[in-house]
C-alpha positions as CSV (number, residue, x, y, z in Angstrom):
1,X,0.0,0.0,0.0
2,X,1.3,3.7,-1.0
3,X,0.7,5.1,2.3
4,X,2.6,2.5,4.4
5,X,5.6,2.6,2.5
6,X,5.7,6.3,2.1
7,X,6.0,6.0,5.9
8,X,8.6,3.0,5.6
9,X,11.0,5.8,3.5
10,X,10.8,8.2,6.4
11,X,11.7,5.9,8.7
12,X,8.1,5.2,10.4
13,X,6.8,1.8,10.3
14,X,3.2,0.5,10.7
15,X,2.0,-2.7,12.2
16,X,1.6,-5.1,8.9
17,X,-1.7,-6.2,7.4
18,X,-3.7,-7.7,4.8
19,X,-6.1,-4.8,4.3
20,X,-8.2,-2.5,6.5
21,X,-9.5,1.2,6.7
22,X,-6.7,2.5,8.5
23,X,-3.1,1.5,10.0
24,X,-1.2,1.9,13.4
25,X,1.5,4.5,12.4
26,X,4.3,3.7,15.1
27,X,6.4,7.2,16.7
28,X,7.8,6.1,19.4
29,X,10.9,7.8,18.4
30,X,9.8,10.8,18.4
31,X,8.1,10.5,22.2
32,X,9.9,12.8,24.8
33,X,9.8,10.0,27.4
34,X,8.3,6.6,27.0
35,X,5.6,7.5,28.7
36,X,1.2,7.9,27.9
37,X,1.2,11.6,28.8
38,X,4.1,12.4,26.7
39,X,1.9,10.4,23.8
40,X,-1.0,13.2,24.5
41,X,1.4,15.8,24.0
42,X,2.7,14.4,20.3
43,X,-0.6,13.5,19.6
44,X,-1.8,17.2,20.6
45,X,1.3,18.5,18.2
46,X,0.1,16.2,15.2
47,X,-3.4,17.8,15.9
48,X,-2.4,21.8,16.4
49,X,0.7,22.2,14.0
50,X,0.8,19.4,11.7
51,X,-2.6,19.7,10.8
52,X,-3.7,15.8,10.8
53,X,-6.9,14.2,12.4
54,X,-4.8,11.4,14.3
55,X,-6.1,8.8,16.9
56,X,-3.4,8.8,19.9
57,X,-3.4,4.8,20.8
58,X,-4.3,5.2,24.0
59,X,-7.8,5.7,23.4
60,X,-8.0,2.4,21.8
61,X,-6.1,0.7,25.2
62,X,-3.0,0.2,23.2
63,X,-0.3,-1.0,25.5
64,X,2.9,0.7,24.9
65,X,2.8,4.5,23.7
66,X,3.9,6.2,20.3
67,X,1.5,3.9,18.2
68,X,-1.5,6.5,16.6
69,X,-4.1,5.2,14.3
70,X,-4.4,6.5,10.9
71,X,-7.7,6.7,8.9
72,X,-7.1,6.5,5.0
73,X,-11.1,5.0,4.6
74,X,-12.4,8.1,2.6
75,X,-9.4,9.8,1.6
76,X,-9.3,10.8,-1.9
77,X,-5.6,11.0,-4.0
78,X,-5.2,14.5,-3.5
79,X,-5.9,14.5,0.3
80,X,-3.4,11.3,0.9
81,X,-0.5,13.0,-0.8
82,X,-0.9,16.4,1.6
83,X,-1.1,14.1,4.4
84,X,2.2,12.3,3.8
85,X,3.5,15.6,3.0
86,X,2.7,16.2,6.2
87,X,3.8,14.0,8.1
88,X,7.1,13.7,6.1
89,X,8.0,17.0,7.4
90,X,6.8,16.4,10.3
91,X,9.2,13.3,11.0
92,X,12.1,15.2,9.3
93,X,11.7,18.0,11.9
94,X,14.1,18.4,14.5
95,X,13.5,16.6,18.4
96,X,13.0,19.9,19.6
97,X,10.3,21.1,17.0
98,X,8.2,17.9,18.6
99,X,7.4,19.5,21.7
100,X,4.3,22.1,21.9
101,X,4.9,25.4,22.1
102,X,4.2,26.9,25.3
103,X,3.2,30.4,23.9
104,X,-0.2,28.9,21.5
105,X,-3.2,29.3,23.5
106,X,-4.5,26.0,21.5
107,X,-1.7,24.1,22.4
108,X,-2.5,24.0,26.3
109,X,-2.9,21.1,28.3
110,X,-6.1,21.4,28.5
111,X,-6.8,19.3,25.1
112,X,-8.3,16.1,25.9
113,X,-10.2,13.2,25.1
114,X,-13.9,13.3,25.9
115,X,-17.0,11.0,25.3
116,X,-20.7,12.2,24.8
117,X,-21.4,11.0,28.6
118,X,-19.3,9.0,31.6
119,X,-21.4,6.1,31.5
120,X,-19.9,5.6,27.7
121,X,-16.3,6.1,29.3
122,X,-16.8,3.7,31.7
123,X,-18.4,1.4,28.7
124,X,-15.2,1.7,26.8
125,X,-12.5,1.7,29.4
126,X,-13.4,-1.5,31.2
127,X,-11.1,-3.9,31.7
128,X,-13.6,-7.1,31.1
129,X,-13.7,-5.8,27.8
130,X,-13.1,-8.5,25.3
131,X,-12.3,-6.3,22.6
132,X,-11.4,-2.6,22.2
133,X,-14.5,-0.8,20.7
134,X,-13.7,2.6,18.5
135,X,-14.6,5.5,21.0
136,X,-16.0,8.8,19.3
137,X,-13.2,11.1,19.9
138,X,-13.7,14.6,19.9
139,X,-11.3,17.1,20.3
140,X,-11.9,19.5,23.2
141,X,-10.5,23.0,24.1
């Protein structure tokens, strides 16, 4: 697939598949610390500067951070080329440039994950969960 080996020639690798609507795009390497909170904080960099509607992986109870899903289901030519573009430069960028900037009032901490009600967050985040179900995410400010 184009956009998985776009990724491959900037150095980002994707968990391997036989088809799907979107991939886990592994950045790990560009983390801070190894840690879930410094995933938010990429994820909140991909979302503010880079300009792409990412999943972070711990909404979806992935175990390790760094892994961020990637929806390609109804992206058009056009729109698949400026989001490798993206994210090319992105990945090229320096450590440095990874980290938000303090100064952009849409950068804060206070971006988070948020569900229509609690009772859906407890739904999704419980452990006797089988499998992990697709929360709606919505960005918050």
């Amino acid at each position: 697939m184009r956009f998985t080996t776009e990724l491959d020639q900037v150095g980002t690798s994707c968990l391997k598949s036989n088809g799907g609507l979107f991939v886990w795009m592994d950045l790990h390497k560009l983390l801070k610390e190894q840690t879930f909170e410094a995933e938010m904080a990429l994820w909140r960099t991909i979302i503010h500067e880079v300009k792409l509607n990412v999943s972070p992986g711990s909404s979806f109870h992935c175990p390790e951070p760094g892994w961020f899903r990637v929806c390609f289901a109804n992206m058009d030519d056009n729109t698949m080329e400026i989001a490798l573009k993206r994210i090319r430069n992105f990945v090229q960028q320096d450590k440095e440039a990874v980290v938000p900037r303090k100064n952009n009032r849409f950068c804060q901490n206070n971006l988070r994950l948020s569900f229509k009600s609690r009772r859906m967050d407890d739904i999704m985040m419980s452990p006797c969960m089988m499998s992990p179900q697709s929360p709606l995410v919505r960005a918050m400010t």
